[in-house]
Steps between C-alpha positions, in 0.01 A plus 500: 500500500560115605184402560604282804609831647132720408299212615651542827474869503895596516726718282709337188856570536460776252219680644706478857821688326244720357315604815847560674612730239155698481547490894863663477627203747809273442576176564697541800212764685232226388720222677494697812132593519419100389754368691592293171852430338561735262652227320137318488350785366748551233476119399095578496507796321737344224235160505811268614340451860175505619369659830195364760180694416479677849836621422353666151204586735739681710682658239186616319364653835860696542503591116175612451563768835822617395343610165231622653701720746704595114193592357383779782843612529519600140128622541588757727809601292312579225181669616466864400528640891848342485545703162400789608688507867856403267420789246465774775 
């Protein structure tokens, strides 16, 4: 991580792309929610462009909910009273 970037607390272009994969979110659907260019976040992701930190704040914020909202989603596809009620 660029150390300008973790001494201000934001995510490396990496860990963004990263974050929006584990969060099953593209581009375009994180330009809407952060009402930023998907063009800008392209050029972030791929380290040609930089972005404010309170937009990587914002990001972050609309990231880290998405994957959260993932992550109970599959929960409740994979617990056994799901199992059960499919193999009846």
């Amino acid at each position: 991580m660029d150390l300008t970037l973790e001494a201000i607390g934001v995510l490396s272009p990496t860990e963004l792309r990263n974050l929006r994969k584990l969060a099953g979110m593209t581009l375009r659907r994180l330009s809407q929610f952060s009402k930023i260019s998907t063009a800008q976040l392209s050029s972030y992701e791929t380290g040609s462009n930089g972005l404010l930190p309170e937009q990587l704040r914002t990001c972050e914020k609309i990231l880290l909910a998405a994957a959260r909202e993932r992550s109970q989603a599959l929960s409740k596809l994979l617990t056994p009273e799901n199992e059960m009620a499919e193999a009846s």
